[in-house]
NUROTOR-569424 format. One record per residue: x, y, z of N, C-alpha, C in turn; residue in one letter. Coordinates in steps of 0.1 Angstrom, whole numbers, plus 5000, padded with zeros to 4 digits. Atoms other than C-alpha are relative to their C-alpha. Example, Ala and Ser with C-alpha at 12.3 -4.5 7.8 and 13.67 -1.06 7.14 Angstrom:
<nodes>
500949885000512349555078500950125000a;499149895000513749895071499250115008s;
</nodes>
This chain:
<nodes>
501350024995174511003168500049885010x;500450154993173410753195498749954999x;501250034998170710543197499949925011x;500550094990169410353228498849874998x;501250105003167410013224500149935013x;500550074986166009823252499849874991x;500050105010166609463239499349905012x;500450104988164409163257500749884993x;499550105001165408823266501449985008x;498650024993168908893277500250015016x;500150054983169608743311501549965007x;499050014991173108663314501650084993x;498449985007177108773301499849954987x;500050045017176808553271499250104996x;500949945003173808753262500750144995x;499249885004175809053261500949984991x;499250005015178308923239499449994988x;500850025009176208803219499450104989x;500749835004174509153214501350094995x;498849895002177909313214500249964988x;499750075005179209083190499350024983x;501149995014176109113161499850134997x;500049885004176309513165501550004993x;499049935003180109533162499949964980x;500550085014179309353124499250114991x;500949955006177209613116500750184996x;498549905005179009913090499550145005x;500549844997178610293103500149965016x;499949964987178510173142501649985001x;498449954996181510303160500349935015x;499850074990180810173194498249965007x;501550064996178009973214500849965012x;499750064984178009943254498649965000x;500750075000176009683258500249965017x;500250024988174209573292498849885001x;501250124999171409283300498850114999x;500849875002168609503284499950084997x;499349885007170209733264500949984995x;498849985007172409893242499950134996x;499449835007173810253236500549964992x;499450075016175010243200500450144996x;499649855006177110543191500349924984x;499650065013177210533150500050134991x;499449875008177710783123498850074994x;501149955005174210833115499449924989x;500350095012174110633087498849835005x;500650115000172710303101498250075009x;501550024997168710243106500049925014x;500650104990166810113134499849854997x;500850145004165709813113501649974998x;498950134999169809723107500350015018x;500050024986169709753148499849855002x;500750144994167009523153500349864992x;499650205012168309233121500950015009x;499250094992171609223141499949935015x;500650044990170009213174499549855001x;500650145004168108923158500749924995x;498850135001170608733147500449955015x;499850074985171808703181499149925008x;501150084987168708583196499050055006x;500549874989167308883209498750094992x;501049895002164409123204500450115003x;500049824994164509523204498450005001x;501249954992161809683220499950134997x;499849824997161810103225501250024994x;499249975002164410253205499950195002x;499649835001165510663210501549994992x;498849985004167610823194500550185005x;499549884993170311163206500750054991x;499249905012171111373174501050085011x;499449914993173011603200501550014998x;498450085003176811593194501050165011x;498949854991179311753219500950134994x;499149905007181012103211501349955005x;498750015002184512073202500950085007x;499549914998186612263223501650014994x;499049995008189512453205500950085012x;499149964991192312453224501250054991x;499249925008195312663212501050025008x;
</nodes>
C-alpha cells in the first residue's frame, strides 16, 4: 500500500531527514521518499495514519491531507 501525506513546516534538507528519519522507525513501512512537503510512504498495510502523523511529530512536523493507493502492480510471470 502507499500512502501520500502533505507534511507542513518543512523548508529545508534537514527537514527531510528529519521526516525520513522518524518514518524509517516506524514497523510495517518498507520505504518513504520524502520531499519538503511530503511523503510517499510504501508500507505493508499494516501501519495507521495516526502512527504516520506521531512520527511525523516527533520530528517537528505536521501532516495535513493524507491518501491512500490500495492498488498493487500485477506480477509479471516470466518463464
Amino acid at each position: 500500500m502507499v500512502t501520500t501525506a502533505s507534511i507542513s513546516g518543512m523548508t529545508c534538507a534537514h527537514c527531510v531527514r528529519a521526516v525520513f528519519t522518524a518514518l524509517a522507525g516506524v514497523p510495517g513501512i518498507d520505504r518513504a521518499d520524502v520531499s519538503i512537503g511530503k511523503a510517499v510512504i510504501e508500507h505493508d498495510g499494516s501501519v495507521t495514519r495516526e502512527a504516520i502523523r506521531d512520527a511525523v511529530a516527533v520530528a517537528g512536523y505536521e501532516v495535513g491531507e493524507t491518501t491512500d493507493d490500495r492498488r498493487t502492480l500485477p506480477v509479471a510471470d516470466i518463464q
